[in-house]
C-alpha positions as CSV (number, residue, x, y, z in Angstrom):
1,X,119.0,150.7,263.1
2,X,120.0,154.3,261.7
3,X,123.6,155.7,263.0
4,X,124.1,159.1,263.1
5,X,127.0,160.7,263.9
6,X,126.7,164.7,265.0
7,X,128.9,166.2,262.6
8,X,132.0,168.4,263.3
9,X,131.9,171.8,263.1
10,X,133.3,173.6,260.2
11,X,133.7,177.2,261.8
12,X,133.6,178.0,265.7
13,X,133.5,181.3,267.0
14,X,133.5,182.6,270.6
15,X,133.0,185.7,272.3
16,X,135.7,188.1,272.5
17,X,135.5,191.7,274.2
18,X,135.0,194.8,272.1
19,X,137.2,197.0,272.5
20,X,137.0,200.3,270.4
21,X,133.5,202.2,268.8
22,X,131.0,200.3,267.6
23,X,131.0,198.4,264.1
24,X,128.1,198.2,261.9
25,X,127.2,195.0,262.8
26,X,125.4,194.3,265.8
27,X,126.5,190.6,266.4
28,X,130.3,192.1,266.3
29,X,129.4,195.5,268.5
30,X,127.0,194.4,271.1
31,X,127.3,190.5,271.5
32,X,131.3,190.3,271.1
33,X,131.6,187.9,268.3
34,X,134.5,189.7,266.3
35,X,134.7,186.9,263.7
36,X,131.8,187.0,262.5
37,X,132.9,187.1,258.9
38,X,134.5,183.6,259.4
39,X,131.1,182.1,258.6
40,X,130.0,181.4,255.0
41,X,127.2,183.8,253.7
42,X,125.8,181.7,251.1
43,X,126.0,178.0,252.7
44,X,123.6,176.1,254.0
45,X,123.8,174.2,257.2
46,X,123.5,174.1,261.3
47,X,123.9,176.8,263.6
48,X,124.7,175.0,267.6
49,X,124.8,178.4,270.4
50,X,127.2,176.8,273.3
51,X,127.3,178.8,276.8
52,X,130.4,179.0,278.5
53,X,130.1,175.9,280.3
54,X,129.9,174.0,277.1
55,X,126.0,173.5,277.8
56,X,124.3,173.4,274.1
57,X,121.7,176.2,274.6
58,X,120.0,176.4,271.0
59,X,120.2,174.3,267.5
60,X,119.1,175.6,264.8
61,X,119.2,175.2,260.8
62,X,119.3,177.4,257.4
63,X,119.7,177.6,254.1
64,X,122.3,180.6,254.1
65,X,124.4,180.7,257.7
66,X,125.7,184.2,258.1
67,X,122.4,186.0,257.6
68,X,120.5,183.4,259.7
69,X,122.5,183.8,263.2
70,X,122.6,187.6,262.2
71,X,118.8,187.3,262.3
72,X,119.2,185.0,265.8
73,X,120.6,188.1,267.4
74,X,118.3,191.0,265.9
75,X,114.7,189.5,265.5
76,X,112.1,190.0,268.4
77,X,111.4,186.3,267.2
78,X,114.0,184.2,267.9
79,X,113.7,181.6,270.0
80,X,117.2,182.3,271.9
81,X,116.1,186.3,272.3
82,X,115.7,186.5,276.3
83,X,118.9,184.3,275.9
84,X,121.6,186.3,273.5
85,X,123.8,187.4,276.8
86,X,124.5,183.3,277.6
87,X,125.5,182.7,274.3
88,X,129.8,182.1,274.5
89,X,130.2,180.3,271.2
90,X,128.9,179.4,268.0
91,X,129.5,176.7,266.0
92,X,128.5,175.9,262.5
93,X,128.4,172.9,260.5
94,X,127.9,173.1,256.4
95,X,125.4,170.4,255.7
96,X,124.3,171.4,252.0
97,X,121.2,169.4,251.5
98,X,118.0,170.3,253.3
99,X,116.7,166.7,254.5
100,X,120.1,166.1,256.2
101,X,119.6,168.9,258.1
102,X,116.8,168.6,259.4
103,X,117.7,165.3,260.4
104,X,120.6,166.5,262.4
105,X,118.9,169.4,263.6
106,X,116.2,166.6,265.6
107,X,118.8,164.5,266.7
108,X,121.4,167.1,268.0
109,X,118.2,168.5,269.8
110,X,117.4,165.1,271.0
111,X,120.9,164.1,271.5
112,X,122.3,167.0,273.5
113,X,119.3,168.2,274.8
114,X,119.3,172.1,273.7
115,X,118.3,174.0,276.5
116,X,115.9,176.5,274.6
117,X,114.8,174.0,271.8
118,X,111.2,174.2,272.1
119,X,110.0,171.9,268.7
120,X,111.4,168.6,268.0
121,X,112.2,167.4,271.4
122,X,111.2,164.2,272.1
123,X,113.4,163.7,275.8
124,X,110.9,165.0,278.1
């Protein structure tokens, strides 16, 4: 048997109030995440969106963080778009190499049950 072990986040950040004008960037200025600079740019790894109660909403995965959950809360795409007000925290997790994520992404999914995770679910 296989053991995985979900791995510990490396950066978390959660929603603050704005106060002030608007900034440039939309995740700081519309979705409250002031810290958004916290998270590496060019690092690859997972991306886990948290509600306030804690409840795992959305896992996702990417070769380059930052410009990944930038996309998350622009895109007409994303999977967590009818969902961006819930989202309280995010936490990320540096996992360099591609198969490991992917591997973590299924089982966190699996695991924790992400509320909006649509592929990879093998629970219900």
């Amino acid at each position: 048997m296989i053991k995985i072990e979900i791995p510990n986040p490396d950066v978390v950040i959660t929603r603050q109030k704005t106060l002030g004008e608007p900034v440039e960037a939309e995740i700081s200025s519309v979705y409250g995440f002031t810290n958004y600079n916290k998270i590496p740019r060019d690092k690859g790894g997972l991306i886990l969106f948290s509600n306030s109660n804690d409840e795992l909403l959305y896992v996702g995965k990417a070769r380059k963080l930052r410009p990944r959950i930038k996309k998350h809360f622009e895109d007409n795409v994303s999977p967590i778009k009818e969902h961006r007000n819930e989202v309280h925290k995010i936490a990320v997790c540096i996992v360099e190499d591609p198969m490991e994520r992917e591997i973590y992404e299924t089982f966190i999914v699996n695991k924790l049950q992400a509320k909006y995770n649509i592929d990879k679910v093998f629970y219900k």
